[in-house]
C-alpha positions in Angstrom: 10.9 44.4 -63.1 12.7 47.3 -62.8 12.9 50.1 -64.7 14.3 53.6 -64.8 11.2 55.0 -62.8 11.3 53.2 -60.2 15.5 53.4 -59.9 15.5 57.3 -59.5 14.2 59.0 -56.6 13.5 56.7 -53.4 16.3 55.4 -50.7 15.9 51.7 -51.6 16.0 52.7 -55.0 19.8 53.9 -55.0 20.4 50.9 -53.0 19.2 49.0 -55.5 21.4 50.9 -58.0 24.7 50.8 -55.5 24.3 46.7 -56.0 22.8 46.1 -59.8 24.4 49.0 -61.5 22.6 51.2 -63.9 18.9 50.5 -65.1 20.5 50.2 -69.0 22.5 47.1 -67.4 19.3 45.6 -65.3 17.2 45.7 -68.3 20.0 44.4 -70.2 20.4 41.1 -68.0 16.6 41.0 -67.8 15.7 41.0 -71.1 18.5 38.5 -71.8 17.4 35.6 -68.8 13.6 36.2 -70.6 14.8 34.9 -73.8 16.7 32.4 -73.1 16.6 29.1 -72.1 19.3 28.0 -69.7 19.5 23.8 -70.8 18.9 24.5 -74.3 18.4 20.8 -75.9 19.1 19.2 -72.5 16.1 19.4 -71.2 14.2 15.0 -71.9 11.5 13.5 -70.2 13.1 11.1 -67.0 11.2 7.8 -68.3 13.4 9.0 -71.7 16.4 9.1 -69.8 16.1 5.9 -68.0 15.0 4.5 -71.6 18.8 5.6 -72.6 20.5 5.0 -69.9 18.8 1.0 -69.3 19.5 1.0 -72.9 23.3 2.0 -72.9 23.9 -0.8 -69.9 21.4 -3.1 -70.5 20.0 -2.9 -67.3 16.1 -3.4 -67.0 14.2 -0.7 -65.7 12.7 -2.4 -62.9 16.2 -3.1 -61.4 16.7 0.7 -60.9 13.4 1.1 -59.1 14.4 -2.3 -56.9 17.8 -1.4 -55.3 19.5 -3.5 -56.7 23.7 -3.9 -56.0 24.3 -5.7 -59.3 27.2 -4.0 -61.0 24.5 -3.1 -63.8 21.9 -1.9 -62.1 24.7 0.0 -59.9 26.1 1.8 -62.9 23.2 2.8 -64.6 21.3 4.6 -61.5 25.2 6.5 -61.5 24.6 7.5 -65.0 20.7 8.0 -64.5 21.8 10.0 -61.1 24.8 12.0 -63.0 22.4 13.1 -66.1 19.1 14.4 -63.9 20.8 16.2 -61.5 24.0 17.8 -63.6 23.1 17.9 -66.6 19.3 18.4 -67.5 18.8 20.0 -63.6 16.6 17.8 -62.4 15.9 17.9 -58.3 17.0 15.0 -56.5 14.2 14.3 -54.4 12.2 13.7 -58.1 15.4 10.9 -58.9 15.0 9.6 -55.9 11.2 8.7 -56.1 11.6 7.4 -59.5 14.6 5.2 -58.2 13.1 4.0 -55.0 16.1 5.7 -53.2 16.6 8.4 -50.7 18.4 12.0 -52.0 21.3 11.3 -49.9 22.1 8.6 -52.2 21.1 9.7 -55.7 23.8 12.6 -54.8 26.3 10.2 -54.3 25.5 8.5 -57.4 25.8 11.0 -59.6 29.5 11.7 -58.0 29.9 8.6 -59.2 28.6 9.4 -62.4 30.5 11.9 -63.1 33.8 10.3 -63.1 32.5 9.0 -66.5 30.7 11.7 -67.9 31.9 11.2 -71.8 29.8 7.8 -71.4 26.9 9.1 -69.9 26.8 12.2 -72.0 26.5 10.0 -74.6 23.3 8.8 -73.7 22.0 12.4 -74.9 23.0 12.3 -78.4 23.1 8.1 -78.9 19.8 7.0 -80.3 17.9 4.2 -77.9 18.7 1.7 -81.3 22.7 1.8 -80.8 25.1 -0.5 -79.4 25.5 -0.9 -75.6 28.0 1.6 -73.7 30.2 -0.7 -71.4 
């Protein structure tokens, strides 16, 4: 971390200070990426999300783990794909294992996905209990 000690006196130092600015402003940004949490309330467990999303289609989750081309199982790896990887952050290699795809194609997917974000989005907020998104 820095702070105004180490800022003053040394040649990397007032490099340092030529890029960030002035220690006020680095403690500043510091202190503010500490205390917060950058998803705030996005942040679900994956079998959650595939709980939602399996839910909101009516897709069964094996079907997302079997590769299927059904127009189903199609659309809900999209949304599963879209809310992972743009929304809660997740890495895609991790959506890939879980659907039994490679990266290449969960990134596609989630293009896909996001031509229908309002539905997918959705899936955040909807309880598991309410009626089907089609």
């Amino acid at each position: 971390m820095y702070r105004r000690e180490t800022l003053k006196g040394d040649v990397a130092s007032e490099r340092a200070l030529r890029i960030l600015g002035s220690a006020e402003f680095v403690e500043k940004v510091l202190g503010t990426l500490q205390t917060t949490d950058p998803l705030p309330g996005r942040r679900r467990p994956l079998a959650a999300l595939v709980a939602g999303v399996c839910a909101a289609t009516g897709c069964h989750p094996t079907a997302l783990q079997q590769g299927s081309r059904r127009g189903r199982a199609a659309r809900a790896r999209e949304g599963l794909a879209y809310l992972t990887l743009e929304v809660c952050g997740t890495i895609g290699s991790a959506t890939a294992d879980l659907l039994g795809v490679r990266p290449s194609a969960v990134y596609r997917a989630s293009q896909r996905g996001r031509t229908a974000r309002e539905r997918w989005e959705r899936v955040l907020t909807v309880s598991e209990t309410e009626k089907n998104i089609r």
